[in-house]
C-alpha positions in Angstrom: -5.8 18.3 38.1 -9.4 20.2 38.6 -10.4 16.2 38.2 -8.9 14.6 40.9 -9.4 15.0 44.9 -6.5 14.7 47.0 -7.5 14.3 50.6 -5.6 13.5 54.0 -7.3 12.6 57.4 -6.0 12.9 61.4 -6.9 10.1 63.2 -7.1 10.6 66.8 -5.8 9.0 69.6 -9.4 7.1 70.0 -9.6 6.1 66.7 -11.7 8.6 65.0 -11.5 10.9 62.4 -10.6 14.5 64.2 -9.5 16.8 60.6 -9.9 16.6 57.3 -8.6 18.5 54.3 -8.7 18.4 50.8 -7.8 20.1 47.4 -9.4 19.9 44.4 -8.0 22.8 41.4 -8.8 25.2 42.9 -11.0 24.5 45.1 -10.2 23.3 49.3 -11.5 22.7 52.9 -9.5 22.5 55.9 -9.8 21.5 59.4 -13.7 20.4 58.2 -16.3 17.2 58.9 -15.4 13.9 57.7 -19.8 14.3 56.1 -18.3 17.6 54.3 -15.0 16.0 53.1 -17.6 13.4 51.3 -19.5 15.7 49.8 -16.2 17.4 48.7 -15.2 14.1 47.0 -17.7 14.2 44.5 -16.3 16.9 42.4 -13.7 14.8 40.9 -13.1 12.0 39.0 -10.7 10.6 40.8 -9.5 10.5 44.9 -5.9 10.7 45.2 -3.4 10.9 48.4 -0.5 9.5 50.4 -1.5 6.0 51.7 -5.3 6.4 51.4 -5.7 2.4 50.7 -4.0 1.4 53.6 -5.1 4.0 55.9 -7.5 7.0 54.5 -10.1 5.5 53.0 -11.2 2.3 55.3 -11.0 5.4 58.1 -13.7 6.6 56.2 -15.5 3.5 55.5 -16.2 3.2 58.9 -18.3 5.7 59.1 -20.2 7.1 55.4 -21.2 5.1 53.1 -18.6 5.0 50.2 -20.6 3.2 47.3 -21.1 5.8 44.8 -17.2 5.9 44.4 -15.4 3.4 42.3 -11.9 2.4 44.6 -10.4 1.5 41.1 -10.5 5.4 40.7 -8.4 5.9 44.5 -4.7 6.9 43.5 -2.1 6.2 46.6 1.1 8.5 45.9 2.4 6.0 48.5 2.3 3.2 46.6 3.4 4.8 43.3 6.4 6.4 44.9 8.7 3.2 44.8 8.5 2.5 41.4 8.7 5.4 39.8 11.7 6.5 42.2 13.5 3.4 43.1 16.8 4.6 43.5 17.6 6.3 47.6 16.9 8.5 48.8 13.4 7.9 46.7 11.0 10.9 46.6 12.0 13.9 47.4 9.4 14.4 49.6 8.4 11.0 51.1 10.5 9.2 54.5 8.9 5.6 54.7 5.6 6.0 55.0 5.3 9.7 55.8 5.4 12.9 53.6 8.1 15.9 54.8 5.8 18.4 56.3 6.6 21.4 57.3 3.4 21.4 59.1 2.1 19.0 61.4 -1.1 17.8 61.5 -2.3 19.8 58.9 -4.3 17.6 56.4 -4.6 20.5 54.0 -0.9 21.1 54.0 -1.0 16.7 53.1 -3.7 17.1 50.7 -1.2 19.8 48.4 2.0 17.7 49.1 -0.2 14.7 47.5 -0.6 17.1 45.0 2.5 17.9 44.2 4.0 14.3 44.5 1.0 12.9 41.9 2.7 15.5 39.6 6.2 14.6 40.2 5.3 10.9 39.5 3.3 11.8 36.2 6.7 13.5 34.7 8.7 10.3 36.1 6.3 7.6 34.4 6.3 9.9 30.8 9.9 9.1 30.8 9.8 5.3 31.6 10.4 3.3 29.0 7.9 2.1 26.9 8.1 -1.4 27.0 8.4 -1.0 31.1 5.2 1.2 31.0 3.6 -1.8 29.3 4.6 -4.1 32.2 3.5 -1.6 34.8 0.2 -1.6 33.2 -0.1 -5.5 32.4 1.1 -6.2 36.5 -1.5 -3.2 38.4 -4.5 -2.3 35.7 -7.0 -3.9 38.1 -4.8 -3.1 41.1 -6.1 -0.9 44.0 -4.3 2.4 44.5 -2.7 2.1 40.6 -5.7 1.3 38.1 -6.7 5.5 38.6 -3.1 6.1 37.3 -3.6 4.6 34.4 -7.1 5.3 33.9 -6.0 9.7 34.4 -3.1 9.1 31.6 -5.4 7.1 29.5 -2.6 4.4 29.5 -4.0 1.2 28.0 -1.0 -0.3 26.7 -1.5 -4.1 27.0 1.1 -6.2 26.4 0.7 -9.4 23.8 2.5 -11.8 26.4 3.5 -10.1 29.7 5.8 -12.7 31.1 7.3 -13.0 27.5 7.7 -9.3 27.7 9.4 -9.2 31.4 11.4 -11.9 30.3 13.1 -9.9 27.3 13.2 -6.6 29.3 14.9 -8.2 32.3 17.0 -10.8 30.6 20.4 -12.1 32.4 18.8 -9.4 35.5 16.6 -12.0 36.7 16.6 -16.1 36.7 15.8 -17.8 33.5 14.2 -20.6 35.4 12.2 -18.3 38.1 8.5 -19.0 37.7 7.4 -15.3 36.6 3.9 -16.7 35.3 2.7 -17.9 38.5 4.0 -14.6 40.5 2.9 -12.1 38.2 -0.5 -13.9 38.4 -0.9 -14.1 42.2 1.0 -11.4 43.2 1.2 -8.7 40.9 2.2 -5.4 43.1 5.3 -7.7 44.4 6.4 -8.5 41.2 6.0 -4.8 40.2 8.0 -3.3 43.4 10.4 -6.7 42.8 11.0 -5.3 38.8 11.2 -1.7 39.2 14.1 -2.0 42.0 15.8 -4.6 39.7 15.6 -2.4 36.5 17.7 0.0 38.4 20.2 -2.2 39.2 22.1 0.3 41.7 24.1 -1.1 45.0 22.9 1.7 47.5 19.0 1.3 46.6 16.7 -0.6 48.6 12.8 -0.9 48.8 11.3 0.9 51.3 10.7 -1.0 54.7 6.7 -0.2 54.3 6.6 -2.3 51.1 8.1 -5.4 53.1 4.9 -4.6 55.8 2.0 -4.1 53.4 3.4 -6.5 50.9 6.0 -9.1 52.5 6.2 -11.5 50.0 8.4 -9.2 47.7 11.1 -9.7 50.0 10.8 -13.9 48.6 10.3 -12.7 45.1 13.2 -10.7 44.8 15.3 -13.5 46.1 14.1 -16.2 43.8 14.5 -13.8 40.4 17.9 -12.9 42.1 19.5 -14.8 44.1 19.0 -18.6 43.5 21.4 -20.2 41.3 20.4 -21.9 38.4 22.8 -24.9 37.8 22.0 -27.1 34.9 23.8 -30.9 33.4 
């Protein structure tokens, strides 16, 4: 873990950044200077935390110049969380979008549940399949927020034929006839979040309303692989 930063910032009520905190090993700063929290950043490898793509790290943007770091290396807990725990009440530690604190407003406190969530979803990944690890990997490689995953496992698993793949692994679970070429090619996190809560298969487990805001379409994409008959003669 000494190689990857996990970070959270508070956002004030004007729209600027009012704490910071972070953990690396080790090492952490709390209730700090967004200019600190940069220079904090460059002692790992990686820059992990709970919704940093969507939130975090444009915050940042805004304000320091971000180009020495490589946003394929950003992990998002966040967006790992529904498919490595698909089935309710998901993680442990995660409602929706936000983590169970038992502090509030305490980025450090964040920065550690990160932490221990990026752990958690290590241990559930190992025990994936393999042939679902190789779809993982095939759909999000070049993805925002998952690339750093794979790149901290030193997962390259590329599958020979993806769709050929998803088409064996989810076969009579999803429509013969459904087009998984063209989705897996323009929207590849949908079609992840769309497979992982198939492959589960289990009544009282739905994806999390944030997926349907940051990625609507996976609400269409799970009704064509699902739910559209296929009649044939």
């Amino acid at each position: 873990m000494d190689t990857v930063v996990f970070f959270d910032l508070e956002i004030n009520n004007s729209d600027e950044i009012a704490q910071v905190g972070a953990v690396c090993g080790q090492m952490q700063i709390n209730h700090s200077s967004p200019k600190k929290l940069v220079e904090f950043l460059q002692n790992g490898r990686f820059i992990a935390g709970h919704n940093i793509v969507q939130h975090d790290w444009p915050a940042l943007k805004k304000k320091h110049n971000l180009q020495i770091f490589n946003d394929l290396k950003l992990i998002d807990t966040l967006y790992w969380s529904p498919l490595l725990f698909p089935k309710k009440p998901y993680h442990r530690l995660i409602k929706d979008y936000k983590m169970l604190s038992v502090e509030l407003n305490n980025p450090l406190s964040d920065s550690l549940l990160s932490q221990i969530i990026f752990q958690d979803e290590i241990e559930a990944f190992r025990k994936l399949d393999g042939a679902f690890q190789t779809i993982l990997f095939g759909l999000l490689r070049k993805q925002v927020g998952f690339a750093g995953f794979f790149d901290y496992l030193n997962f390259s698993e590329e599958p020979v034929d993806l769709v050929d793949l998803i088409r064996q692994q989810f076969a009579g679970k999803i429509c013969a006839q459904a087009d998984v070429g063209t989705i897996a090619a323009q929207n590849p996190i949908e079609l992840a979040y769309c497979l992982a809560i198939i492959r589960v298969d289990a009544a009282d487990s739905i994806t999390p309303p944030w997926v349907y805001h940051n990625f609507p379409k996976t609400h269409l994409f799970l009704h064509r692989l699902r739910n559209i008959p296929c009649l044939s003669g």
